[in-house]
N, C-alpha and C positions, 0 to 999 in steps of 0.2 A: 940244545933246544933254546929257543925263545920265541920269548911270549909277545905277544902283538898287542898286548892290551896299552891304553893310550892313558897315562897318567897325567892328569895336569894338575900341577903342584900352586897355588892362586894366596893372594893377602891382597886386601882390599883397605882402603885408607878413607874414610869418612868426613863428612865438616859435621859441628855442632848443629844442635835446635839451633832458633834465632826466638827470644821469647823476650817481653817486657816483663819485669817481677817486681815487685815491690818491697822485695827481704832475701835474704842468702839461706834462710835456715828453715827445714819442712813448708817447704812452698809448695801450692797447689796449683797448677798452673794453667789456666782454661783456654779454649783454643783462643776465643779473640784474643788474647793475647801472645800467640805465638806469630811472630814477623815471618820465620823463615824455619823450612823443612828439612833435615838433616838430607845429605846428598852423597854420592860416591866423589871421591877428588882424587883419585887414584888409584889404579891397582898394578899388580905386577905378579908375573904369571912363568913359569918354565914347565917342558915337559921333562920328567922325570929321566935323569940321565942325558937329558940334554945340554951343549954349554950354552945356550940363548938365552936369557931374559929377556922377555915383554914387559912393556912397560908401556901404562899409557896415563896419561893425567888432563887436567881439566886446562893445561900451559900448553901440551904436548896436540892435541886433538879439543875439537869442537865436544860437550858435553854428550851428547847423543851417540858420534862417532868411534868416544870411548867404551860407551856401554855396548853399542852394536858387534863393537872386537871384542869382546872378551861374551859376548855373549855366544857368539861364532866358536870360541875356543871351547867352552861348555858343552855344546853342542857338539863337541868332535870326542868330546873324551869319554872313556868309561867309566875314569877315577876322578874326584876333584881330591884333593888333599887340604887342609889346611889345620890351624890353630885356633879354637870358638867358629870354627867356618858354619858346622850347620847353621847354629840358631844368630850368626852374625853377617860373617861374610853373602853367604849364598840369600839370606832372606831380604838383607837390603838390597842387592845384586837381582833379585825376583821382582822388589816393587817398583825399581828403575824397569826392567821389563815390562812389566805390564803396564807401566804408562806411558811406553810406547809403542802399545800396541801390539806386542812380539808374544807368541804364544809361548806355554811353557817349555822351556829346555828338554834335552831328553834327557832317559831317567840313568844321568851317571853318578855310582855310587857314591854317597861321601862320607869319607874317610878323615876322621873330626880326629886329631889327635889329643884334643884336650879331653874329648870324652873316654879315649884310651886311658891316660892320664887317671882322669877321678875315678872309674872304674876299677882299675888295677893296685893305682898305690894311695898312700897317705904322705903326701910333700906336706909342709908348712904353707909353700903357692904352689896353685896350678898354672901361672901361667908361664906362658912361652920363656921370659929373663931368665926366671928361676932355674925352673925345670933343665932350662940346659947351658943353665951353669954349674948344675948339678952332675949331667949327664955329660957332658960335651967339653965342659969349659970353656963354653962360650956365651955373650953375650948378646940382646938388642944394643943397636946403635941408639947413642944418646941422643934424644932430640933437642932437651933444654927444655924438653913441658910443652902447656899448650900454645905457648905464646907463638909457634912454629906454623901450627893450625891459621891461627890469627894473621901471620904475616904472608902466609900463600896466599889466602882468601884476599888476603891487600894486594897481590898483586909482586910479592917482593923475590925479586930473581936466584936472590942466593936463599932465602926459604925453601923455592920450589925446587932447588938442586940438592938441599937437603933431605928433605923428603922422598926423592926420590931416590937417593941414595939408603936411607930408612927402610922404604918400603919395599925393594931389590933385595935388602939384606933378612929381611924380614919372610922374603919369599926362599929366600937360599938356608937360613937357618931351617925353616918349616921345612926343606927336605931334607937336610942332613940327622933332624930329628923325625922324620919318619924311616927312613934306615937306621935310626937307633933302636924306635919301637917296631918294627915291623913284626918282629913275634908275637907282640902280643894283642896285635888286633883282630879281633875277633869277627869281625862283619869283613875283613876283606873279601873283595869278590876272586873268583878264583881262577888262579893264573893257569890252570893245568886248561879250563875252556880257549884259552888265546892260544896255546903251541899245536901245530899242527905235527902229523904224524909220531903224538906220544907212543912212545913205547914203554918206557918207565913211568911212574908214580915222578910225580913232581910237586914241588912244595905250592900248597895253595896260596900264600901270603908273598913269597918272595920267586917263585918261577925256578926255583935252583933244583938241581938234580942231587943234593948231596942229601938223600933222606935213607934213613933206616926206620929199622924195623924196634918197636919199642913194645912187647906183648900182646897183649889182647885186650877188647872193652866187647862188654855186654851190653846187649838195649836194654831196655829196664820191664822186659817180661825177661829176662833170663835166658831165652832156648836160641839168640843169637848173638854169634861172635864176630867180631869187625877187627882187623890187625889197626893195630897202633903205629905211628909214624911220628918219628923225630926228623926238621931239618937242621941241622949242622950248620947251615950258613947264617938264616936268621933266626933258630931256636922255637920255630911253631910249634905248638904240639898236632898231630893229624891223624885222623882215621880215615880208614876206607870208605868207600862206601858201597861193597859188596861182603854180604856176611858169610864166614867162612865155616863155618859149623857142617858138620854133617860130608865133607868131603867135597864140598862145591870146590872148586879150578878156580886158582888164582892168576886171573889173568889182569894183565896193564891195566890200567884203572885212575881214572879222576879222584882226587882228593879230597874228601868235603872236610 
């Protein structure tokens, strides 16, 4: 069996505000004084299990042309993946959108691993270095700080090669840590609606066939019972979703 569902795996690389200030410490900052509007400078993109990375930057493509492709790629997928993607990647990725002009995206799930992350455990960091140097032993590529920001935006050739290499590895980490977590995501949309002619139960998170049968869960009146489902490959927990009480027929069945 496999699932046809379209993962796009995305990390988005940003510039600073541009703002005149008059101090370094609890500055208030009003608009006149902001020069320049924080922007996308890059992003980089694979579909899940795929060996391509996308890659497109502000060196690479005209600033619009970049946003147009990866807006096209949104627009194809079920999944987005990322690392702070909701409330980072995807919403600066919206307002470049809408100002120009492009209506909103269609509505593909996103799958926020950092939200997984604060949800589930207690790290010392949530973010992405830590977390899977912890898990993985693996690191981000060093940039050297922001001074990397600074020398793209000038224009500096071996900057922009770094960064793109950054922002590549940055997108390839972010999948190798969502098959780490894939158990424990709870909002995955579910893989058993993407495989055509199911016959068996299949893992809602990972698409895998290797599930058992783990007891039984009640609703919470009591008078119905729902089989429990363990997958083996990436550890989700899963229930049915036809209740079995009373001698109802268990037949093949979607996962929720």
């Amino acid at each position: 069996m496999v699932s046809k569902m379209k993962i796009l795996i995305l990390d988005i690389e940003t510039s600073p505000n541009d703002a005149w200030v008059w101090g370094i410490w609890q500055q208030n900052i009003g608009l006149n004084q902001l020069k320049g509007a924080t922007r996308t400078l890059s992003w980089a993109a694979k579909w899940y299990h795929k060996d391509e990375v996308m890659y497109a930057s502000e060196r690479t493509h005209s600033h619009e042309d970049m946003i147009r492709i990866v807006y096209d790629l949104i627009n194809e997928a079920d999944v987005v993946v990322g690392w702070n993607s909701k409330n980072f990647d995807r919403k600066h990725l919206n307002r470049e959108f809408i100002e120009l002009g492009l209506p909103p995206t269609t509505q593909a799930t996103d799958v926020d691993l950092l939200n997984v992350v604060r949800k589930h455990f207690k790290f010392p960091s949530n973010k992405l270095d830590y977390v899977a140097g912890v898990l993985l032993g693996e690191h981000k590529l060093d940039t050297g700080g922001f001074a990397l920001w600074v020398e793209c935006m000038n224009g500096n050739k071996e900057a922009w090669k770094k960064m793109e290499d950054y922002n590549i590895e940055d997108a390839l980490l972010t999948e190798r840590m969502y098959d780490r977590l894939k158990g424990w995501i709870t909002n995955h949309p579910n893989h058993g609606l993407y495989i055509e002619d199911q016959e068996d139960p299949v893992c809602r998170n990972c698409g895998g066939s290797h599930v058992i049968k783990k007891g039984q869960e009640y609703d919470a009146t009591g008078m119905f019972a729902y089989q429990r489902y363990k997958c083996t490959d990436c550890g989700a927990n899963l229930r049915g979703r036809r209740h079995i009480k009373g001698g109802i027929k268990k037949s093949p069945q979607v996962l929720k």
